[in-house]
N, C-alpha and C positions, 0 to 999 in steps of 0.2 A: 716750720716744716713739721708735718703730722708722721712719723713714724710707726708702725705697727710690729713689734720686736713679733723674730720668726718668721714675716712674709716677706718683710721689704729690706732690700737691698741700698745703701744709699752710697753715691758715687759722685765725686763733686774732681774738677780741673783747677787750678792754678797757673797761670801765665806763666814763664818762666821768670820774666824780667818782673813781676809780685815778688819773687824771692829773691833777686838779685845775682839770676843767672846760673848757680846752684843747680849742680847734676844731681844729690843727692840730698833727702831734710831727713828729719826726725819729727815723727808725729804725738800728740797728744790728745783723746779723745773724751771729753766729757758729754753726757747724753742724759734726761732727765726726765721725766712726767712724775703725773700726781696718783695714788693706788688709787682706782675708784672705789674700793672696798673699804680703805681706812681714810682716804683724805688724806697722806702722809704722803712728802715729795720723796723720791726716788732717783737717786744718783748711781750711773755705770761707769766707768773711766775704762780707758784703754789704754795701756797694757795694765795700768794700776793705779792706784789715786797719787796725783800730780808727778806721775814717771812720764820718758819717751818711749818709744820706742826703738829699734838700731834702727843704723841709716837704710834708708828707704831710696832703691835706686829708681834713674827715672825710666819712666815704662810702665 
């Protein structure tokens, strides 16, 4: 998936029964490219490097 930080929006579903039925998870979000200016790879974490987030209700 091609990302473009600041235009694009990314939105992704989970089954329930993926999670084992689970009204509420906790997320963790890592995301990455390469600078085209240095060549050096580029890591973003969500909320923080290797945290969750609180629970996330369903909805």
């Amino acid at each position: 998936m091609r990302i473009r930080y600041g235009r694009d929006t990314v939105r992704f579903r989970i089954s329930e029964t993926c999670l084992g039925g689970y009204g509420k998870v906790r997320v963790s979000v890592r995301s990455g490219d390469v600078d085209p200016q240095t060549g050096k790879q580029r890591t973003d974490w969500l909320p923080s490097r290797r945290s969750f987030t609180g629970w996330v209700a369903r909805g």
